[in-house]
N, C-alpha and C positions, 0 to 999 in steps of 0.2 A: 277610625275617623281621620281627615287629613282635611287641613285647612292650606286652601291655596291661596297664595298669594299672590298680588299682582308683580310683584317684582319678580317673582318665578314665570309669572305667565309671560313677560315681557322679554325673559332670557330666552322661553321656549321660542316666540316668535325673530327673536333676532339668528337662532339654528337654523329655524326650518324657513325664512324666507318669507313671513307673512307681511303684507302691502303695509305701510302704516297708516292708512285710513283703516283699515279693518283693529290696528292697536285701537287708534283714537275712539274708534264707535263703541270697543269692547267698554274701556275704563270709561268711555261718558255713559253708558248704561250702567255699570257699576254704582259710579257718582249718582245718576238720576235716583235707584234701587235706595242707595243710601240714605241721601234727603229725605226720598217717602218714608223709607223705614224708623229715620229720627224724629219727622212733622209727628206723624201717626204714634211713638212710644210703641214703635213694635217688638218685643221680644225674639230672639232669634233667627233672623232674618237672612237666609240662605238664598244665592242666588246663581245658576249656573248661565252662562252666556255660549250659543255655541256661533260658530260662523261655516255654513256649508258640511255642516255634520260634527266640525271639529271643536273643543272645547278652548274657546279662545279668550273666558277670563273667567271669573266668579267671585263669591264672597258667600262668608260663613262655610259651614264643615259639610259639603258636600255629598260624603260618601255616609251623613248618616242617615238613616232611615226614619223615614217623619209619617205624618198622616199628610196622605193626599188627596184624603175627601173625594168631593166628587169626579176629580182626576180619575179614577176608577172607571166612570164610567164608559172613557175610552177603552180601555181595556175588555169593559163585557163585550162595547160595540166591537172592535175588531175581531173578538174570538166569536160572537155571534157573525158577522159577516165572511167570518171563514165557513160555519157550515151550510153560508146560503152559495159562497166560491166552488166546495165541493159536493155540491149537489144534494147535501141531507135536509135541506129546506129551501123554499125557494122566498122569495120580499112578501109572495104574499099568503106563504104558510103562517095558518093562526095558535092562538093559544090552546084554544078547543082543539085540535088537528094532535097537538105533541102534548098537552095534559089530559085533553080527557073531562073535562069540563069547564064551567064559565060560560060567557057571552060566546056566540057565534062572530068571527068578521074580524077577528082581532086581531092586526097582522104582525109577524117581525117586525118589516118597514116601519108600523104606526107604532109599536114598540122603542124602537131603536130613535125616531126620532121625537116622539113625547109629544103623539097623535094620535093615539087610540082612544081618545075622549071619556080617560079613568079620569073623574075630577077630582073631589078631595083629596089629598095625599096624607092619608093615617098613620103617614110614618114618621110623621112630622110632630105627632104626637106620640109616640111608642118607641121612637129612638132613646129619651132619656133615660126609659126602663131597658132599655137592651145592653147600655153602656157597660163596658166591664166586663163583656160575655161572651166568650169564645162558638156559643151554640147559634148557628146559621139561623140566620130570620127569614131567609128568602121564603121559607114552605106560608110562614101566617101571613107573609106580609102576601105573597099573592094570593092567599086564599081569601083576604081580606078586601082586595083590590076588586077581583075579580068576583066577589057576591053583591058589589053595588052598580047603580043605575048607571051606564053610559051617558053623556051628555057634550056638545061640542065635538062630536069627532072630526076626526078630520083636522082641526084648530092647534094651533102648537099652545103647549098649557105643562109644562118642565114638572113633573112629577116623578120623585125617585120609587113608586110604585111601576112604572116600566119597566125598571132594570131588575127592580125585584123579579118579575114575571119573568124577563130574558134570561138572567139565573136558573132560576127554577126549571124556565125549556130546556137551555143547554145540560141541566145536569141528567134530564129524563130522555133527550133526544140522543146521547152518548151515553149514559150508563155509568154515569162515571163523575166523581166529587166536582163542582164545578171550578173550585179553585186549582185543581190538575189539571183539569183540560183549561181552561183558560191561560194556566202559564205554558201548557206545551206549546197553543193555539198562537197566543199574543204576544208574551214577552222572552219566552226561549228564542224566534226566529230572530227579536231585535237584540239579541246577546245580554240580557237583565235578566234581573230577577226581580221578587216583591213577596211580602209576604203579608197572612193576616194582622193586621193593627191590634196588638194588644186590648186595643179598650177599643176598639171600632168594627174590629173583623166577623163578630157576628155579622153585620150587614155587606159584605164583601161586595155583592156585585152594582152598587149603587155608589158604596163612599168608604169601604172598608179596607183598601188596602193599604199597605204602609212601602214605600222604598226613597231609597236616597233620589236627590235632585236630580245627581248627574243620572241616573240609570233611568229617570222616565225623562229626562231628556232625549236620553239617546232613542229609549223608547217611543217617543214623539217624533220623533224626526227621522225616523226606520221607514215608522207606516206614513205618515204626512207631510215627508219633506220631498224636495221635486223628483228624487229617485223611487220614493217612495207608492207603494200598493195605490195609496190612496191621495197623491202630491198631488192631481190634478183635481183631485175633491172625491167627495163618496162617492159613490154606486150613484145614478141617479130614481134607482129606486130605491135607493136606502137615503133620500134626502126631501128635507120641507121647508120652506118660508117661515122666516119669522121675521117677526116686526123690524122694521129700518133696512130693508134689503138683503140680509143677513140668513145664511140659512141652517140648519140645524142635520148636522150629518149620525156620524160613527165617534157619537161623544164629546163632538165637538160643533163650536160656532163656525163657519165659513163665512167667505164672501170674496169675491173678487176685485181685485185691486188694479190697477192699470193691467197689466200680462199675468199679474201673478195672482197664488190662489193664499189666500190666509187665512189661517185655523187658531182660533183659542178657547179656552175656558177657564173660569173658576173655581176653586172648590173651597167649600167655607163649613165646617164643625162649630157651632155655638154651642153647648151644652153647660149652663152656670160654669163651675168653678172646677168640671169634670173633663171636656175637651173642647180647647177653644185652640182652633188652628186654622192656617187658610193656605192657599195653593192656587199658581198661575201656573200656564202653559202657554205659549205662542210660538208661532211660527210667523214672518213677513218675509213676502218679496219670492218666500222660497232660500232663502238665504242666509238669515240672522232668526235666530229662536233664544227662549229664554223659558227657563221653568223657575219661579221662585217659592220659596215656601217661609211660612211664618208660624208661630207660636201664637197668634190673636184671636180677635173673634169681631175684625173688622166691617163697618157697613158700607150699604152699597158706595156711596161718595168718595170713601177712602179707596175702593178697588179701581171705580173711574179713576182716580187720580194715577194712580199709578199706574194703567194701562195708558192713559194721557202722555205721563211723562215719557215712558220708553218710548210710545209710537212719537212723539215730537224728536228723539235722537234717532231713530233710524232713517225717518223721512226728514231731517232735517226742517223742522218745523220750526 
């Protein structure tokens, strides 16, 4: 573990040449991070800043490896959107097509972005029984998804019963554990790692992985930043509307901003007194990104707040 400091981060930038607005914006997200994390009595409260790819401040311990909840779910999307890149399925290959049973019509796309009109999510109740359990839940959780009624398709309706099912394809569509191909797929080509969450990883391809800030940073900002596969936004057949303009790609919330294309999400763990943790991810401008992760089990108002606070330092708001 290595806990960086700002007065290290600050000697880095006085070597290497860095503007001092890019200082100022660093430590004023720092400061922002911190206030939320002292209002809210957040525990643990790790926060990587990068600017243009490069790590240009933080707080708390970094390199260590936490839960990052539904973070994860980028991760299935880019390794599922890798086998629609080389041809072993296409947006609108379905479930039925690569399992072998289920609803007809169900596709990746509607998978990927939490459109396939699976309503209730039973795994919102059968997570607390899984906690603790290194044994893969993807097989019940789609078997479960997929023997009830359709409703709403088409609708964006966030169910981590999708990612269950995208799991499940990729592991029957390759032959192969889907946590290996997925790291081959997703986080080998952004130089990371991540591994199964002690108490979470049963669920792997939904909310179960675990790695440090700084590595799904860079992970984040591989595939989503403006150099990046997907910097200009997802596939537009791997993307859909959701509510306030906003649209739901490969894991991630979109939306365009004046030129530029902006990706975030949350991921939040409540489970009683067994895992309560949460996790951001953002990208602005193409430019300035932030992954922070927390030990809590925060609600929505407190997540608003603190996507408030950064977005008012970087836009100068």
């Amino acid at each position: 573990m290595r806990l960086v400091s700002i007065t290290a981060i600050l000697a880095l930038f006085a070597t290497a040449g860095f503007a001092q607005p890019v200082v100022q914006t660093a430590k004023a997200l720092e400061t922002a991070f911190g206030f939320w994390a002292s209002d809210n009595k957040i525990p643990n409260p790790t926060m990587v800043v990068m600017h243009q790819g490069e790590i240009v401040g933080s707080s708390g311990e970094i390199d260590t490896v936490v839960e990052i909840a539904s973070l994860s779910k980028a991760i299935t999307a880019v390794c599922a959107a890798s086998l629609v890149s080389d041809g072993t399925w296409a947006a609108d290959t379905t479930s039925a097509d690569v399992l072998g049973y289920g609803p007809d019509g169900i596709t990746v796309a509607q998978l990927i972005t939490h459109t396939s009109g699976i309503g209730s999510d039973r795994t919102q109740t059968l997570m607390p029984l899984w906690v603790d359990s290194a044994e893969p839940r993807k097989t019940i959780a789609t078997e479960l998804a997929l023997s009830q009624p359709l409703q709403g398709k088409g609708q964006f309706n966030y169910n981590n019963e999708n990612y269950a099912i995208l799991g499940q394809m990729i592991e029957v569509a390759v032959g192969a554990r889907y946590q290996a191909v997925c790291s081959q797929r997703a986080l080998t080509p952004a130089g990371v790692s991540a591994k199964p969450s002690p108490q979470t990883g049963g669920m792997l391809p939904w909310g179960g992985w675990a790695m440090s800030a700084q590595d799904y940073a860079r992970f984040h900002y591989y595939w989503f930043g403006p150099q990046g596969a997907y910097g200009a936004g997802s596939p537009a057949s791997l993307l859909a509307p959701v509510q306030g303009g906003a649209e739901y790609g490969l894991g991630m919330f979109e939306r365009d901003v004046a030129e530029h294309r902006n990706f975030w999400h949350f991921g939040l763990w409540c489970i009683d007194q067994r895992v309560n943790a949460g996790a951001y991810a953002v990208i602005w401008k193409g430019e300035w990104s932030v992954v922070a992760t927390y030990d809590a089990c925060v609600d929505w108002d407190a997540m608003g707040a603190l996507d408030s606070a950064l977005v008012k330092v970087v836009y100068g708001l």
